[in-house]
C-alpha positions, 0 to 999 in steps of 0.5 A, spaced: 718 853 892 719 858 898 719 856 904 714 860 908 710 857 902 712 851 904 710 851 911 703 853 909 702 846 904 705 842 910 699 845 915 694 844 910 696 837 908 696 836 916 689 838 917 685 836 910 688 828 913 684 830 920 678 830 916 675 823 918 676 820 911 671 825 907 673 825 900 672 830 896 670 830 888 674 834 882 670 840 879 672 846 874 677 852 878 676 859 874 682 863 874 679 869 876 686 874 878 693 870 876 699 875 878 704 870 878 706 862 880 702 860 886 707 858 889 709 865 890 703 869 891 697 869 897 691 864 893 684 866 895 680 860 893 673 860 893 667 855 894 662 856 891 655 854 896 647 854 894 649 855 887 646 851 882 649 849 876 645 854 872 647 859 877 655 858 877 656 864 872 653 868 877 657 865 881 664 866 878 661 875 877 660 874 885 667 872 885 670 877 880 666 882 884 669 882 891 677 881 888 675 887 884 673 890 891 678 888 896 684 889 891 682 896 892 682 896 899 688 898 903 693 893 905 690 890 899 690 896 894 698 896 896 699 888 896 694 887 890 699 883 886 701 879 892 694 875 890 692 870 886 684 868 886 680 862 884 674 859 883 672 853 884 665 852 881 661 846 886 654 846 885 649 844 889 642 841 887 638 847 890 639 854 891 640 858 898 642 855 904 638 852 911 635 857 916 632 853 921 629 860 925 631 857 932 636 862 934 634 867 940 639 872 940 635 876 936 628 876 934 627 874 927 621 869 925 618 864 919 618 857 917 624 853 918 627 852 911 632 845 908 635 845 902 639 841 899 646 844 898 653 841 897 657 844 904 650 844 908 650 852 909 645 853 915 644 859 919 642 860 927 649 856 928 650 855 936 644 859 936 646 865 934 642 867 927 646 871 923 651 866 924 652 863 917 656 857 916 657 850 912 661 844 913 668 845 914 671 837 913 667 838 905 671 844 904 677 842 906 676 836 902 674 840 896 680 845 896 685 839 898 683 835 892 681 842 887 687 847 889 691 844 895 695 850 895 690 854 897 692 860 903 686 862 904 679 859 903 672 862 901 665 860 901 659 865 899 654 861 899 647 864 895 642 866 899 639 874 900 639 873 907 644 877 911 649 872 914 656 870 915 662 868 920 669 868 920 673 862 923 678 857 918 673 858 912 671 865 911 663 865 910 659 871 907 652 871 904 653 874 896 647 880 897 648 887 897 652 887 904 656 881 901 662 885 899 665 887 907 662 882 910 666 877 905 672 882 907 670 883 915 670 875 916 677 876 912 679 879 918 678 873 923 680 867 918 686 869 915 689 876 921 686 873 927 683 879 929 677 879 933 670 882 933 670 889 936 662 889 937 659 885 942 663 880 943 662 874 947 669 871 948 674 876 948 681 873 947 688 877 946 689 879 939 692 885 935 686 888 936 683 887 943 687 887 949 686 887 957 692 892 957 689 900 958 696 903 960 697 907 954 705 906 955 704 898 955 699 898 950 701 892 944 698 898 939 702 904 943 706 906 937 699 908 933 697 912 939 700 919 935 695 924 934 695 924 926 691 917 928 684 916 930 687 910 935 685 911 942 684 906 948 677 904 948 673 900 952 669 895 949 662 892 951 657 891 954 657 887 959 662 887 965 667 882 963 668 885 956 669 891 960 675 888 961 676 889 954 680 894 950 680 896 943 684 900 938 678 905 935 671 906 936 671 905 927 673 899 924 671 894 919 671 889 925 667 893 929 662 895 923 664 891 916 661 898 912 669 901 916 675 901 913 680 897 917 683 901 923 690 902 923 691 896 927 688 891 924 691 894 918 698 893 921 695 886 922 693 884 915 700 887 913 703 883 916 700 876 915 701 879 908 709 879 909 708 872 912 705 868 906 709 872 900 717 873 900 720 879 896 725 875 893 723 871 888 728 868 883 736 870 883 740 870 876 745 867 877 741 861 880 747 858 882 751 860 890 757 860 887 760 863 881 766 864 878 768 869 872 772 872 868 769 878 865 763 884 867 757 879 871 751 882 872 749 879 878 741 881 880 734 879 884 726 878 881 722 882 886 714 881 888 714 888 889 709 892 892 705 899 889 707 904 891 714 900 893 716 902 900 721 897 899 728 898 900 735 895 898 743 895 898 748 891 895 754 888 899 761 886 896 765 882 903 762 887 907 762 893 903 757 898 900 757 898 893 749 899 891 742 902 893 735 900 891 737 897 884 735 890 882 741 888 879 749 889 879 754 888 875 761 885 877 768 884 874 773 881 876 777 887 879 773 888 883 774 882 887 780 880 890 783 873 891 780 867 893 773 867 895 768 874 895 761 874 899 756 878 894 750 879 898 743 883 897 739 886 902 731 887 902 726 890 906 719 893 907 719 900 910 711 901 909 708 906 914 703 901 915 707 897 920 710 900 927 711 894 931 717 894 935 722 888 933 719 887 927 724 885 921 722 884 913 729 883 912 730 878 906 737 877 904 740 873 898 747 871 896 753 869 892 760 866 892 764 870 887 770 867 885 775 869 878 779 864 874 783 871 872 789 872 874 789 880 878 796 883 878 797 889 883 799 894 877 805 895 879 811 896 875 818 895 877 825 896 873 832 896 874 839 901 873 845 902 877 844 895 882 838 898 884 831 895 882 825 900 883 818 898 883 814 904 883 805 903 883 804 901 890 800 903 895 799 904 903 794 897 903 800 893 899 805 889 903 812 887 898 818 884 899 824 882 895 826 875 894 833 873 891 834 867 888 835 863 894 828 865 896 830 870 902 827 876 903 833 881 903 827 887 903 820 889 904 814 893 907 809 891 910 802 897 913 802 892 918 808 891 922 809 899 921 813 899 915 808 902 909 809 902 902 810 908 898 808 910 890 816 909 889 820 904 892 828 904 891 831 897 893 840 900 892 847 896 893 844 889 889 848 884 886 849 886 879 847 881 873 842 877 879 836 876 879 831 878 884 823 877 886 818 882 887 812 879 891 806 884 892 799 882 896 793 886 898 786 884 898 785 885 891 791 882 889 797 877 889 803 879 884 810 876 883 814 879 878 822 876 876 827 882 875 834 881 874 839 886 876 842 891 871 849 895 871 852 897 877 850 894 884 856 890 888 861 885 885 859 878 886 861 874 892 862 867 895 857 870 901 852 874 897 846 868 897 846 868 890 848 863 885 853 866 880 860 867 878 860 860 875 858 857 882 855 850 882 851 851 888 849 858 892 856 860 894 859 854 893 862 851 888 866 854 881 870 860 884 867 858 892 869 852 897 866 846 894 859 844 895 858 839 901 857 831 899 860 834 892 856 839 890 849 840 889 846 844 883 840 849 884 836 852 878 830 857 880 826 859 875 819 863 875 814 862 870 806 865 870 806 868 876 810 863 879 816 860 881 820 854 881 826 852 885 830 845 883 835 841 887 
């Protein structure tokens, strides 16, 4: 499970164990889009309010209608395989929803009307008769015990007259204006964006602001004349005069708009939130080790068109761009442990936040249980030993038999190695040790020297001659405390040195 994931569940669960003890009942939940586990995707869950049993097909055609509308829909359209939608059938023993026409705001007469519905929907809620609602507790308890991995909740409540309202629950009537009412109380429920018509209690958001200084405004990076946004006084009276907001044409200012800039910005990245791109990864594990080609790659919710961008990086270098997969071998490591690390991120045109980040990263140790030889060749004539392959990254020595270094290059205390090393005036018939090291390679190869070179001595540092011990013993001064006997010898990739 992810962890933005994760973090929502733990929200939810904190408020479903608010809810004064309401149990809810269990019902059938229709899948209506699935595009992947719900644990990787936004879950819209709606409930349905109003509706009789009989009427619960009408219901699930509601549902379906507004997933096909808001999936069409920017930033949605763009996203729309970040979604799943669900449908939970509750039905309620009378149609509609309570009306009893004793809000003010407007005029608007008839009979008080009750029905008998599961959430309690009313309109003329704190008196303001448009203003649809249904008992928040009854729902929280139906999803947690339906479909408690709910992101966002739904309740279309059964009735022809015009209504809805925004909050922790999203509420629309299901008539003709059903759709973009659904989508602008979206807005206010899962965005947080404010109303941009007569708004009694204005409050900072994305969309609405007491800042009119153009330079300082939050939305200052959308004030470019390619776009319709402008810093607009809101109304009507003299405190939401104080106020500004982005456009004069908004879905929320008028729910028949489409979202502004702004507030598309908003539900861009209130998507980004509740999603991460990276999915899976193969191989699972943080730590590999391999001995042949290993295709290292991500699962990615990407969105359509992709504006998504990627790289590849092996101990700090660039070795792919915008692939999902790559494949390393063991050359391409070097000794010890390598960091292979993936980088993603959203480059949309629907965000120009400052410091805004949707960087995702993920990453393994790579190791290689094969032995990496420097691919140098070394060979000896004359007394010589030549070691021809190296380059200016590669530092080498020459040990003799007493694990002395008698020679080396090293590009870090200003002695480079060149393509042909020639080591002269060595002791013929001994045998000598060529290390190399790099980044990428550890080597060290036996060779014994042949013809020519120096005679041996009794202080060459090499046991030969018959001596007993290095430069001792045999032809030599005898040993200290009698002697001691030494025996090098070197075997895969190694050496063995006994006293």
């Amino acid at each position: 499970m992810n962890s933005k994931k994760l973090k929502i569940i733990v929200r939810i669960f904190l408020v479903v164990a608010l809810i004064n003890n309401v149990s809810g009942q269990t019902f059938p939940v229709v899948p209506i889009i699935e595009n992947g586990p719900p644990e990787e995707r936004i879950n819209l869950v709606f409930l349905s309010e109003g509706y009789t049993q009989s009427e619960l097909s009408g219901f699930e055609q509601d549902v379906t209608q507004f997933a096909n509308f808001i999936l069409n829909d920017e930033p949605y359209k763009r996203y729309a395989n970040h979604f799943n939608v669900y449908a939970i059938l509750v039905p309620s023993n009378e149609s509609g929803a309570d009306h009893p026409f004793d809000a003010d705001d407007e005029p608007f007469p008839g009979e008080a009307v009750e029905v008998d519905t599961y959430f309690d929907g009313t309109f003329d809620s704190f008196g303001i008769h448009r203003l649809l609602t249904v008992d928040n507790s009854k729902v929280f308890a139906v999803a947690a015990d339906n479909f408690p991995m709910y992101d966002e909740l739904l309740v279309y409540v059964n009735t022809e007259i015009r209504g809805g309202s925004g909050g922790s629950i999203a509420v629309s009537y299901n008539g003709p204006e059903g759709l973009e009412i659904m989508n602008h109380e979206i807005g206010h429920s899962m965005h947080r964006l404010e109303d941009e018509y007569n708004n009694s209690s204005p409050s900072e958001r994305a969309n609405l602001t007491m800042e009119s200084n153009p330079a300082l405004i939050k939305w200052k990076n959308w004030l470019t004349p390619e776009t319709d946004i402008g810093v607009v006084q809101h109304c009507c009276t003299a405190t939401q005069l104080e106020w500004y907001r982005p456009s004069s044409t908004c879905k929320m200012r008028v729910s028949a708009q489409r979202f502004c800039d702004v507030c598309r910005e908003k539900a861009t990245t209130s998507i980004h939130e509740l999603t991460d791109v990276i999915q899976s990864k193969s191989p699972n594990s943080g730590t590999v080790s391999i001995d042949n080609p290993t295709t290292f790659s991500v699962n990615e919710l990407r969105p359509t068109p992709t504006t998504l961008t990627s790289s590849w990086t092996l101990n700090g270098t660039v070795i792919g761009n915008n692939t999902a997969s790559i494949s390393i071998s063991p050359n391409d490591l070097i000794a010890g442990n390598n960091f292979l690390n993936y980088t993603v991120q959203d480059e949309t045109e629907f965000i120009r936040l400052d410091n805004y980040s949707t960087v995702e990263t993920t990453s393994w140790i790579v190791t290689s249980g094969a032995v990496q030889n420097c691919g140098v060749s070394v060979s000896s004539s004359n007394g010589s030993i030549t070691i021809t392959g190296l380059n200016s990254n590669e530092n080498a020595k020459l040990f003799n038999n007493n694990v002395q270094a008698v020679w080396s290059c090293n590009p870090w205390q200003g002695t480079p190695c060149t393509s042909n090393e020639v080591i002269s005036n060595l002791t013929a018939g001994a045998t000598y040790f060529v290390s190399v090291q790099s980044d990428v390679c550890d080597e060290w190869i036996p060779i014994v020297v042949q013809g020519g070179g120096t005679n041996p001595t009794c202080n060459d540092g090499i046991q030969n001659q018959g001596e007993t011990g290095i430069d001792c013993g045999g032809p030599c001064a005898p040993c200290n405390g009698g002697g001691c006997n030494v025996n090098i010898t070197s075997s895969n990739g190694g050496v063995s040195i006994t006293v």
